[in-house]
C-alpha positions in Angstrom: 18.7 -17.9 -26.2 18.7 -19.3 -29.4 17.8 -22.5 -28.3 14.6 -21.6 -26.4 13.4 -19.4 -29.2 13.2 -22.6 -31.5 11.8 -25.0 -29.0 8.8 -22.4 -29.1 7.9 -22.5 -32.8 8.6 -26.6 -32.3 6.2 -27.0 -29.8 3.5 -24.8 -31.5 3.5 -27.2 -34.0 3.4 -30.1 -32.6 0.7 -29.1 -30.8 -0.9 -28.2 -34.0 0.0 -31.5 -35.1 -2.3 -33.6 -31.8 -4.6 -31.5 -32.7 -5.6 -32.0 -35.9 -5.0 -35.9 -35.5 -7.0 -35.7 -32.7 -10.1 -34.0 -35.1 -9.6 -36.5 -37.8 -9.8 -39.4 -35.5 -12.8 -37.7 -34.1 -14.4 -37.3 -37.3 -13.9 -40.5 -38.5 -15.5 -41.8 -35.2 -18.7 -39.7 -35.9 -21.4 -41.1 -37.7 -22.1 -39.4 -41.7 -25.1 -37.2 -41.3 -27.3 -38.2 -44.1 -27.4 -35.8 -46.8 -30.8 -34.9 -48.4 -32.5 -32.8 -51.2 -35.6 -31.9 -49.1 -35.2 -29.5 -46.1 -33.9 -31.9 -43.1 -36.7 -31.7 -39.9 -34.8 -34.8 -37.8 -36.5 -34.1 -34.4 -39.5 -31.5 -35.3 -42.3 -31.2 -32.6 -44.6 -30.6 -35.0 -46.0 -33.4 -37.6 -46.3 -36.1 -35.6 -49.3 -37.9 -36.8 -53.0 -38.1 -37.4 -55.9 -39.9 -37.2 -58.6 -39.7 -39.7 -61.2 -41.6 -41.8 -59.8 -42.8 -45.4 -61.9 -42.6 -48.7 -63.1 -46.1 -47.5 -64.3 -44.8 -44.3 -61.7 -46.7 -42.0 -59.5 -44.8 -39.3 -56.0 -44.4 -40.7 -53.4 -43.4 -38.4 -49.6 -42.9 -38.9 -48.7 -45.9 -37.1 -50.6 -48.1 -40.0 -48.0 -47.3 -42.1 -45.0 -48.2 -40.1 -42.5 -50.1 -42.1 -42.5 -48.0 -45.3 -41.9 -44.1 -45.9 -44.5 -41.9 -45.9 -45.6 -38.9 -48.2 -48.0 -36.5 -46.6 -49.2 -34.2 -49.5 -52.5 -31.0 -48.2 -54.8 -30.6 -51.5 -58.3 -31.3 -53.0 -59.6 -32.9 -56.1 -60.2 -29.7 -58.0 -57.0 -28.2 -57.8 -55.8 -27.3 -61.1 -52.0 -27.6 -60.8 -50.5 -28.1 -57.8 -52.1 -31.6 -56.6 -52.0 -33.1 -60.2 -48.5 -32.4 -60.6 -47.3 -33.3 -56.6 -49.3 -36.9 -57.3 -48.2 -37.7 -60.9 -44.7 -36.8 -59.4 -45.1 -39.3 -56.6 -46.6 -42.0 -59.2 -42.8 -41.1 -60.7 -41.2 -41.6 -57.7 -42.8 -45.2 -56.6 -41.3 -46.3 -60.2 -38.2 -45.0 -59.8 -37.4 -47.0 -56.4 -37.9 -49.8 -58.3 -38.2 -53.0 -56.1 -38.0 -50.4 -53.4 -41.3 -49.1 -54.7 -44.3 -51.1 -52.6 -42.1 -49.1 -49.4 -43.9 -45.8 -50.3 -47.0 -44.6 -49.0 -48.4 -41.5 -50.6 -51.4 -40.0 -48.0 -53.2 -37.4 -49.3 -55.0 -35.3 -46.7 -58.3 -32.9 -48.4 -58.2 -29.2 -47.1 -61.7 -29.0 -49.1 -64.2 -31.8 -46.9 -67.1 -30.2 -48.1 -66.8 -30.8 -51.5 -64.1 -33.9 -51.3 -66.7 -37.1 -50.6 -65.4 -40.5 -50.1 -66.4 -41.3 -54.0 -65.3 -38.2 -55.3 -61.3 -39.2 -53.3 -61.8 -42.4 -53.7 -61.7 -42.3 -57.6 -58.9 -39.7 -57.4 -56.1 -41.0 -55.4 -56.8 -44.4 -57.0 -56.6 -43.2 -60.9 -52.9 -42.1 -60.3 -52.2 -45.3 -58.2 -54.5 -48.0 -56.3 -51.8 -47.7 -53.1 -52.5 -44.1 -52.6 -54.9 -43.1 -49.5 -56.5 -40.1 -49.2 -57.8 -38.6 -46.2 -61.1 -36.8 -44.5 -61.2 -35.0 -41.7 -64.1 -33.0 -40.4 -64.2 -29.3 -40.3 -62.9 -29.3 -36.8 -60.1 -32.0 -37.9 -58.8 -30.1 -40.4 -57.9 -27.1 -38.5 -56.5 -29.5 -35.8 -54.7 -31.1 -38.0 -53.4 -28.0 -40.4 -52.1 -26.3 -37.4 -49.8 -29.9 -35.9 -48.5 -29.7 -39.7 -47.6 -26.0 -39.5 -49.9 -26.2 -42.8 -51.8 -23.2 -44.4 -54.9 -22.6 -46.2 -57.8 -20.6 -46.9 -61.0 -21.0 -49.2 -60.8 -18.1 -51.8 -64.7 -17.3 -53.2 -65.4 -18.0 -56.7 -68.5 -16.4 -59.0 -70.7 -19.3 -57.3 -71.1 -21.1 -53.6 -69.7 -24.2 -55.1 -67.3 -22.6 -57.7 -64.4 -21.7 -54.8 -60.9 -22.4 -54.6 -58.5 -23.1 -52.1 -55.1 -21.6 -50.9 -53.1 -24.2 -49.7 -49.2 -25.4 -48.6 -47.5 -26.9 -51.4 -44.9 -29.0 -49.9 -45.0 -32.5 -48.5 -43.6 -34.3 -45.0 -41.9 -37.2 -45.3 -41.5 -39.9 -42.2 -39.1 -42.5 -42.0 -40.2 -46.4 -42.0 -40.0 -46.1 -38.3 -43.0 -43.3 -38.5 -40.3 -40.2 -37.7 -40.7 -37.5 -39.6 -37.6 -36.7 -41.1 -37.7 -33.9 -44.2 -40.5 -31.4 -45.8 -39.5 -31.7 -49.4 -40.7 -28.2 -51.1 -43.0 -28.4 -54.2 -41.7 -28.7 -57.5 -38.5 -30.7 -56.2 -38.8 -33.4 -58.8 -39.3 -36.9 -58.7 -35.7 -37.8 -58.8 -34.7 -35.7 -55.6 -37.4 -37.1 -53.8 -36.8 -40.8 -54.9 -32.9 -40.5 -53.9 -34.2 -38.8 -50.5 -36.3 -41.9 -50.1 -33.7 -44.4 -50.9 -31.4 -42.9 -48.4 -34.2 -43.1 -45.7 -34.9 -47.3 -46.8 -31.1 -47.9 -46.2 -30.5 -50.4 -43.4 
């Protein structure tokens, strides 16, 4: 009886034992899920390009870019805080990948097309860094391409017809070299987050 009641508590453990083994081995067999600042979207449905006239006037699509990470940032030239500070921070981030640096692609896409000209973008990507592109789609585009970005915004009256603002997302999509997208990093994240994000999606 004695015997029996042992062998119970013996094999319980050993079980326990092949088990755990068996998870670590497991484990160790499973690839490392990359770990990221920005809010992970591996595999959204949503985001998955665009094709639209630059500040030059030449159809950009995603697939121009294939090779180096892309930054997808919604604004317009007369915002007074948010698009400043997202494309300084991205002027921060292209230093601080070093070498790395030429491998980022900042796209900036107007939610304003009436009052964002090709001149008007043209000189305001380019002053925070000649690499930049910034985008114009039509009226039509932009609500096409706002709703496959799950972005909002809204055009809030001012005191004049011209003296409006706009409402807009803050946050920015980021696609892999490869032209996935793989993280919406949330505005005010900082430059450092973002370039350690970035470096992770250059890895080999």
């Amino acid at each position: 009886m004695n015997t029996h009641t042992q062998r119970r508590p013996m094999a319980s453990l050993a079980f326990g034992l092949a088990l755990v083994c068996g998870l670590t081995l497991f484990s160790a067999c499973s690839p490392d899920k990359p770990k990221f600042n920005a809010i992970d979207v591996t595999g959204a449905n949503y985001a998955k390009g665009f094709s639209l006239k630059d500040h030059t006037g030449q159809e950009r699509k995603l697939t121009d870019f294939k090779g180096k990470v892309v930054v997808v940032f919604f604004g317009y030239t007369q915002c007074p805080d948010v698009c400043p500070t997202t494309m300084t921070e991205l002027v921060e981030v292209k230093r601080l990948l070093g070498a790395n640096g030429e491998k980022l692609q900042a796209v900036f896409i107007t939610v304003d097309p009436v009052r964002d000209t090709a001149e008007l973008l043209n000189a305001y990507v380019t002053n925070f860094d000649p690499s930049f592109v910034a985008l114009i789609p039509s009226s039509e585009q932009l609500v096409e391409v706002a709703k496959e970005f799950k972005i909002y915004y809204k055009k809030v009256d001012g005191k004049t017809p011209t003296s409006y603002t706009m409402d807009h997302s803050a946050g920015s999509y980021i696609f892999d070299a490869q032209g996935q997208v793989r993280l919406f990093s949330r505005y005010g994240s900082g430059a450092q987050a973002i370039a350690q994000d970035i470096a992770v999606l250059l890895k080999p």
